[in-house]
N, C-alpha and C positions, 0 to 999 in steps of 0.2 A: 437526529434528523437525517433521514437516510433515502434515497431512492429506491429502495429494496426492501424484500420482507420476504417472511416467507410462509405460506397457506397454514402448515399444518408441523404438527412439532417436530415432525421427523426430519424437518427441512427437504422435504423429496420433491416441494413443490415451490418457484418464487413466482412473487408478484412484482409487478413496477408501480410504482406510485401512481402515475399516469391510467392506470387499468384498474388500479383499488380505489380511485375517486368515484367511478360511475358505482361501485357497490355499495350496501349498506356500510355507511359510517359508524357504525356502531360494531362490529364486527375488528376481532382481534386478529393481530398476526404478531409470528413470534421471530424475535432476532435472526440472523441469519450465521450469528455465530455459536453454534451448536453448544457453549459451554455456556451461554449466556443465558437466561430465563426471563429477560425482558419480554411485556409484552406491548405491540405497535398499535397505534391508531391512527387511521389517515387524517391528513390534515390539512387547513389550506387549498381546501377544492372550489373555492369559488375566489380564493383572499389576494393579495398583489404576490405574495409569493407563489413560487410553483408546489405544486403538493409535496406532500414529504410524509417518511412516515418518522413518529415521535413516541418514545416512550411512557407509558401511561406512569401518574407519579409512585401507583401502590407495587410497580414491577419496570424498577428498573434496570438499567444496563449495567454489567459487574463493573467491577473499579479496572479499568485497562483496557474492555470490549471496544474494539476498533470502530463498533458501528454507535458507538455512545463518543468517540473521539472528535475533540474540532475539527483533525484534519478530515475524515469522513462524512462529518455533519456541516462543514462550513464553508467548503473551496467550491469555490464558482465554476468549476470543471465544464459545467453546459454553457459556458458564455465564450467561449472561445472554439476558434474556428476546424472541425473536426475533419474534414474536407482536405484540409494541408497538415494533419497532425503525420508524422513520421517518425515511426517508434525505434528505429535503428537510429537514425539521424541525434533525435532526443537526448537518446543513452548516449550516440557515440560524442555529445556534445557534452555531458555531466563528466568526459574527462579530460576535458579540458582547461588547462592550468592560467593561462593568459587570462588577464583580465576579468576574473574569477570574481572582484571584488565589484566591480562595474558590472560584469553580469547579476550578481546579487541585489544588484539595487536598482536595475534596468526592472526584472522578475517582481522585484516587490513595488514598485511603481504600478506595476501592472497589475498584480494582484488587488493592490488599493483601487484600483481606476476602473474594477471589473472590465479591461477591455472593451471598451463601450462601443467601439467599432466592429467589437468581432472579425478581429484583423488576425490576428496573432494564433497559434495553435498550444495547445496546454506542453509545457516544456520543462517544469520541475518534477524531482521525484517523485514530490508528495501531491503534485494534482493528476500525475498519472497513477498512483495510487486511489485518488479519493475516487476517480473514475472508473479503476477497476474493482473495486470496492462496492460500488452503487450498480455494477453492473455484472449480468450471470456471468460465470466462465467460459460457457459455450455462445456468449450473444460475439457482437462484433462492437470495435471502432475503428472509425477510420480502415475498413474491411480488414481487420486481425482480427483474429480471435481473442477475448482478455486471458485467456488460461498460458498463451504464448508470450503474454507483457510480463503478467505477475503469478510466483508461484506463491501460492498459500495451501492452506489445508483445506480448501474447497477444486484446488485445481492438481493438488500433489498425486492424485491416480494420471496422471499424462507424464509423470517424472520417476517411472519407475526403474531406467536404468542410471538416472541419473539428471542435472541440472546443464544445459549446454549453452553456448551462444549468451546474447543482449540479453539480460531478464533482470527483474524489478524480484527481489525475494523477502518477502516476510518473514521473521526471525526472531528468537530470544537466547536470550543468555540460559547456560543450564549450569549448574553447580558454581560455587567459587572461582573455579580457575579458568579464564574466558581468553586468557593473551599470554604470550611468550614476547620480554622484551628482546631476549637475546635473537630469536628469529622475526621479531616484529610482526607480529602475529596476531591476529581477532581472533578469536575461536566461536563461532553463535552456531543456534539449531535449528530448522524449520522438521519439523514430525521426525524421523528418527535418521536424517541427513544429517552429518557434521559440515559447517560451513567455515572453512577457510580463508581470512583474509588479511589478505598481503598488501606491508607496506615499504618503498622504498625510500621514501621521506621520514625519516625520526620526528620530526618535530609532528609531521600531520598524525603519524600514529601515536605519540601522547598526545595529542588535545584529543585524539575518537576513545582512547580507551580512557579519561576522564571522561567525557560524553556517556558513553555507556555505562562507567560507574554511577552515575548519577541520574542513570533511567534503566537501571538493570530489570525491575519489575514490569517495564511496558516492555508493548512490542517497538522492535525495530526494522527501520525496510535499508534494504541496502541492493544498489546499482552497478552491476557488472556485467565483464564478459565471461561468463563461466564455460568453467572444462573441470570433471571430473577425473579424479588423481586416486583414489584407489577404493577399495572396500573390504575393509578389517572388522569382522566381528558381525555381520551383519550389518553394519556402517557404512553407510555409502557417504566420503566423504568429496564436496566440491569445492574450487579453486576460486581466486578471482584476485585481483591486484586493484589497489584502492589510491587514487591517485591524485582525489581531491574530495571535499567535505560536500560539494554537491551530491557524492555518490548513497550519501548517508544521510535518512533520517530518520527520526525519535516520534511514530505513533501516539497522540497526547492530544 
């Protein structure tokens, strides 16, 4: 259940849900995630939900497609106030240690109660995710562009010197060897970028690299201030320091 689609296989062309209700209903569109071969049918164009587009059952989404995932199919990302959302502020809030656990439960309150005021601006990882996710790379929120929130491999041609500043990065694990406990170390990939991540907490970096052992086949998003540190091999590899478990999370 997605915001997004896209016209024709090549992905050259998206739709918004909202633009594919006035077309014919009967009319296919395919994932947005180029490895994926699902294909969309609009839905909910008259119903209490907002439209959405949905998976047909004979062609579905592969096992791990972000846009088959709850968090992409299910965060209420449009019920919150977009108006006051501020994307520096956000990230520069996900490093922050204090009352980290109160924040957790303040966020999931909220999340249950969808905001019913439309007070509040979307301010976890993963609803600024689900939002950039539901949305082109070149549209805007809250007037940024999403290619400048979130790098994925629909936005990685604007990252060719490298990953800089606040950003939201899509990620997975590649081969076996993903951490160095000795340097306390992540090691993940977004398209042929090495992502480094730095921890000065022992304890917060065993419980993230159990976390990722135990979702090494999904994607991962993870929340930094990135600075690129070198490029060996044709590897462009970027930085980032990890400071709390807000910064991290598990595509699912």
């Amino acid at each position: 259940m997605s915001n997004i689609a896209c016209k024709n296989k090549d992905r050259s062309t998206i739709i918004y849900a909202e633009i594919a209700k006035e077309e014919n209903v009967d009319t296919e569109y395919y994932c947005p995630n180029k490895e994926c071969n699902a294909r969309l049918k609009i839905c909910s164009i008259d119903g209490l939900m907002r439209p959405h587009f949905r998976a047909d059952r004979e062609h579905k989404h592969i096992e791990n497609c972000p846009y088959g995932s709850n968090i992409v199919s299910n965060t209420n990302y449009y019920k919150y106030n977009q108006e006051i959302f501020d994307f520096d502020r956000a990230i520069e809030n996900m490093f922050h240690i204090n009352n980290e656990r109160n924040n957790n439960r303040n966020v999931e309150n909220d999340e249950r109660n969808n905001n019913p005021d439309n007070s509040k601006p979307i301010s976890t990882i993963k609803q600024i995710y689900a939002m950039s996710k539901n949305t082109n790379v070149r549209d805007k929120y809250a007037n940024i562009e999403i290619y400048k929130m979130l790098v994925d491999n629909r936005s990685m041609f604007f990252y060719i010197n490298g990953i800089f500043g606040n950003k939201i990065v899509e990620c997975k694990v590649r081969g076996g060897y993903y951490y160095s406990k000795e340097k306390q170390e992540v090691y993940l990939y977004v398209e042929n970028y090495k992502l480094v991540l730095h921890f000065n907490d022992y304890e917060l970096f065993d419980s993230i690299i159990h976390t990722i052992w135990n979702n090494k086949s999904k994607t991962i998003i993870v929340a930094g201030n990135w600075e690129r540190i070198q490029n060996n091999n044709n590897v462009v590899t970027c930085y980032t320091t990890i400071v709390t478990k807000k910064q991290i999370g598990i595509v699912s």
